[in-house]
N, C-alpha and C positions, 0 to 999 in steps of 0.2 A: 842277409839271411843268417850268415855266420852267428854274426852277434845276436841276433835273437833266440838261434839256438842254443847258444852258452847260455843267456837269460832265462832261458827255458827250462832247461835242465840244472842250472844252477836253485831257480825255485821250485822245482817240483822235486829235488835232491831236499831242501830247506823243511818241504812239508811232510816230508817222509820220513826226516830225520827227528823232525817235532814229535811225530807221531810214536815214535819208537823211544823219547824221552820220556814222554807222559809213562810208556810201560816202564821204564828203568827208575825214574824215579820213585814212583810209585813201588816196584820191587823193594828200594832202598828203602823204601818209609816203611813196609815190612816185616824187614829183615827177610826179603827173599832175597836169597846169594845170584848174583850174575856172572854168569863164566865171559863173557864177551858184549862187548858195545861195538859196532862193526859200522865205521862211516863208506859207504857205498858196499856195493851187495862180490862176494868171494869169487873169482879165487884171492886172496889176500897179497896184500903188497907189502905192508910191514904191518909190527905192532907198533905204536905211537910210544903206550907207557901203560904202566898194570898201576891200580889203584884201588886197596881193599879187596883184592881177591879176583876185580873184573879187567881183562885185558880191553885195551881201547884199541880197536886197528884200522886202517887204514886200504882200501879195498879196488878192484882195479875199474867196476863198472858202477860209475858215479850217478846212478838212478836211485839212491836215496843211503836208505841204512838197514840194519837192525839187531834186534838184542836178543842176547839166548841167554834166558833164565836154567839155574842149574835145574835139574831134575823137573825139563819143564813137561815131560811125555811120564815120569814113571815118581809112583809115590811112594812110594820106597826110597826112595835115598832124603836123606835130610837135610833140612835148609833148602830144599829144592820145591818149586812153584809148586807142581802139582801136589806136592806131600803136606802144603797149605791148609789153612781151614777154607771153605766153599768165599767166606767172607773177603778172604786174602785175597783169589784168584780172582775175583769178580773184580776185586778193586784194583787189580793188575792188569786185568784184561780192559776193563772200561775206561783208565786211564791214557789212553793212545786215543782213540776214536774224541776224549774230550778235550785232550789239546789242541786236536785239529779244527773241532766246533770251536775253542775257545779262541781260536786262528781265526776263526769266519768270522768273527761276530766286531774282533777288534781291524780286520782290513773294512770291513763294512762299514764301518764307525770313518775308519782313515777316508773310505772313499768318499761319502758324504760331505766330510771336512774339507777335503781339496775341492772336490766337483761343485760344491754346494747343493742347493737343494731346487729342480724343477719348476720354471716358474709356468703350470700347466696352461696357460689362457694365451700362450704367445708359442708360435711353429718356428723351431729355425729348421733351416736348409745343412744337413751336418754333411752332407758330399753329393758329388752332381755327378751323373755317369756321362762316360764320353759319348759325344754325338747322338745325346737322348735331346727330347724338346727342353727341356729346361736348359743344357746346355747352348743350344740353338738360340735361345733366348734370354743367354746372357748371366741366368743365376747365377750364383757365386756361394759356397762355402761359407756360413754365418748371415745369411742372409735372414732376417724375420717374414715369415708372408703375414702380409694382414688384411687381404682382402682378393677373392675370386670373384670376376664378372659381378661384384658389388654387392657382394657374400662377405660377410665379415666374418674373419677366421680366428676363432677363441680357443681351438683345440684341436690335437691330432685329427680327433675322427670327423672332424667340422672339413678340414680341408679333402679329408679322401673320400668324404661324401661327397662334397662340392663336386671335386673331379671326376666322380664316375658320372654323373649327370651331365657331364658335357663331352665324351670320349669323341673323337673325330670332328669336333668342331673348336673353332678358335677362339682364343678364352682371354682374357685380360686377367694379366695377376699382378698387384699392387705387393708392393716387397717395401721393408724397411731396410735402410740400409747405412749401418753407423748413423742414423740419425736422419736422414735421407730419404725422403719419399719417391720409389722409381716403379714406374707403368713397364709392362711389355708384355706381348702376346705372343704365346704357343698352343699347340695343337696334340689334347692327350691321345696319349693312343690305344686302344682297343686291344691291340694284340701285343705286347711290349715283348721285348725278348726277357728270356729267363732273368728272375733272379735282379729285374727291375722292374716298378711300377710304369703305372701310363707316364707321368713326365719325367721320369728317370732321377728321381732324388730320393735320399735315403734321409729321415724325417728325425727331428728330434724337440728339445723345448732348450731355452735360455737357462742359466742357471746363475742362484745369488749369493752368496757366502752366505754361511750360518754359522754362529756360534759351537764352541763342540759341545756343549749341553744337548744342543737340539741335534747335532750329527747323532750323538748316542744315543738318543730316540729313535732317529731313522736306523740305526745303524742297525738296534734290536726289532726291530719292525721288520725290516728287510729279510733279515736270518731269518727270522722266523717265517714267513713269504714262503723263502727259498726254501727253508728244509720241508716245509709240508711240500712242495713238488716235487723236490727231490722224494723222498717218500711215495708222492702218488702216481710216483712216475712206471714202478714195474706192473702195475694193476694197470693202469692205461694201456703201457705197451700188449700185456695178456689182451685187453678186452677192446684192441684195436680203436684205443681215442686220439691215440696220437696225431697231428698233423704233419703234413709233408715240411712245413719249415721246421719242426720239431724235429724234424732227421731220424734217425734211428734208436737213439736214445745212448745207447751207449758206445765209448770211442774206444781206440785203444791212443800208445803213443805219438804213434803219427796223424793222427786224426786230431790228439788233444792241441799238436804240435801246428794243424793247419789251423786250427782255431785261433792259437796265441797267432799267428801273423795277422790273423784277419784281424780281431776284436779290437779293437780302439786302447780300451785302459786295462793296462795288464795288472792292475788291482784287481781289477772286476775278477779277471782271472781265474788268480792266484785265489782269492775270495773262495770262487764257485767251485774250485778244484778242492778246497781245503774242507767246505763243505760235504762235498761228494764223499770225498776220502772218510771223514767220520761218522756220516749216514750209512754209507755202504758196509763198511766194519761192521758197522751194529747186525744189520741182516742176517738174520737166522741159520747161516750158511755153515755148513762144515769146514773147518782151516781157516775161519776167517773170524775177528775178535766173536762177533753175534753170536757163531754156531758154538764156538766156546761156552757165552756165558750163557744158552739155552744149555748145554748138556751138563753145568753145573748148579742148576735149578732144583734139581730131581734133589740134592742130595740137601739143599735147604727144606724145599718142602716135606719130601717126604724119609728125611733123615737116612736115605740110602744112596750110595755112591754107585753111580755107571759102573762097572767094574772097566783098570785101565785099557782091558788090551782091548774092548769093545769103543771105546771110546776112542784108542788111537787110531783102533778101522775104519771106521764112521770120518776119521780126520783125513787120513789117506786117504779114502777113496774121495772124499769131496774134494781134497788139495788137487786130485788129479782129474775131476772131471773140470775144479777151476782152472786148472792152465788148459786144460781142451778149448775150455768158452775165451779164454784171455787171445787164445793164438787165434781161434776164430776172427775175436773180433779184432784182433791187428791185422788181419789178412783182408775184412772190409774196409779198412784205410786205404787199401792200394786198391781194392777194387773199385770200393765204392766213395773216391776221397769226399769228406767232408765241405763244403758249402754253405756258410753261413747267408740265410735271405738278407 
């Protein structure tokens, strides 16, 4: 557990820190002045080294980074973010949230490339729970099924249909096995305990190497999948569609933290996390890139500026009702820990 938690926090430090580049660079393309580049969040441990005016430092609590643009709250002072044209700050602000999309899109691409790509018409067996029927009966880990009571099994929903038509009674299931033709019978069950099905395996499909042309295909497929539900995900949560495997919707650390032990490929991960991170930025939210680049709208369209200190209120008060919801939902980590189905 050690080492996963240093991997843990070493990549969610990694995409935190991306995130905080896209703003700094971008400042730099500018010519917005940055007073500080800050690897992990204060109180400060040293400064590294000053370069062009911004200090790089080095910080005591390793959960990511971030960058303070000079005059980034007040427009009056010069060379400072807000004292910008609307055009600067937009492309200051939007910067962060698209390194992290441009994050998702290229782990995406990597996972496909490694994993290859589903070969859907064939069920493997990807884990067997202790002392369920399939266990009982021998299945094994990479096991292909390819035939129920003389049901031929072409696809996930092929086999978990088979199976509910025969709960409490004994079933013949034909497995391939490295190549290997093996019979054996167990008995699905009706009432399984939590958090497994009737014969106790956790389903998946074979997979074949693809070229990376075709990963980059899938890879922008995929993102693209995932940010529309990441997206459709807080109108669900509102309008009660969520499902109970769907969980709560939102984690804090420790929640994120019981997920990375559970999930299998911590690409997938770091992926979804990197995603999140740049969808949720965008969100309309006060303190947060979105609410930024909504209260800097007004003054493109309609050539008039929020005046600053309405605009720094509107920032506070949102900053603070987000660390209310942040520590909320860390306090449902312990209450309510995380369970992936």
């Amino acid at each position: 557990m050690i080492i996963q938690l240093i991997q843990f926090v070493i990549g969610l430090a990694i995409l935190i820190i991306l995130h905080e580049l896209g703003h700094f660079l971008a400042a730099r393309f500018f010519r917005v002045e940055v007073e500080e580049f800050g690897i992990g969040f204060p109180p400060r441990i040293t400064t590294l080294f000053e370069s062009k005016g911004t200090k790089f430092s080095l910080n005591w609590i390793p959960l990511g980074g971030f960058v303070r643009p000079k005059g980034e709250n007040d427009p009056t002072i010069p060379g400072g973010l807000a004292a910008a044209s609307p055009w600067v700050r937009l492309g200051v602000l939007f910067a962060g949230p698209a390194i992290n999309l441009l994050t998702g899109v290229v782990l995406a691409v990597l996972l496909f490339y490694t994993i290859g790509e589903p070969i859907l018409d064939r069920v493997r067996v990807d884990a067997v729970a202790a002392d369920s029927p399939a266990a009982q009966a021998g299945l094994l880990t990479g096991d292909i099924i390819t035939e129920v009571d003389g049901v031929k099994i072409d696809s996930l929903t092929a086999l978990q249909d088979t199976i509910q038509t025969r709960l409490d009674q004994p079933t013949t299931i034909v497995i391939d096995r490295n190549g290997e033709e093996i019979s054996t019978t167990l008995t699905p069950r009706s009432n399984p305990p939590d958090n497994e099905g009737a014969i106790g395996i956790m389903l998946g499909n074979p997979t074949r190497p693809i070229p990376i042309t075709t990963a980059l295909t899938r890879g922008v497929e995929a993102s693209f999948e995932y940010g529309r539900a990441v997206l459709a995900l807080p109108v669900r949560l509102i309008q009660g569609e969520t499902s109970e495997e769907e969980g709560r919707g939102f984690v804090g650390y420790k929640g994120m933290f019981d997920i990375y032990q559970q999930i299998r490929n911590p690409i997938y991960f770091f992926m979804a996390v990197s995603f999140s991170l740049g969808l949720l930025n965008l969100f309309p939210i006060p303190a947060l890139d979105g609410g930024r680049i909504l209260l800097t709208l007004p003054e493109i369209i309609f050539k008039r500026r929020i005046p600053a200190q309405y605009e720094n209120m509107i920032h506070l008060v949102g900053f603070a009702v987000l660390i209310i919801l942040l520590i909320y939902i860390n306090i449902q980590d312990f209450v309510n820990p995380v369970v992936l189905p």
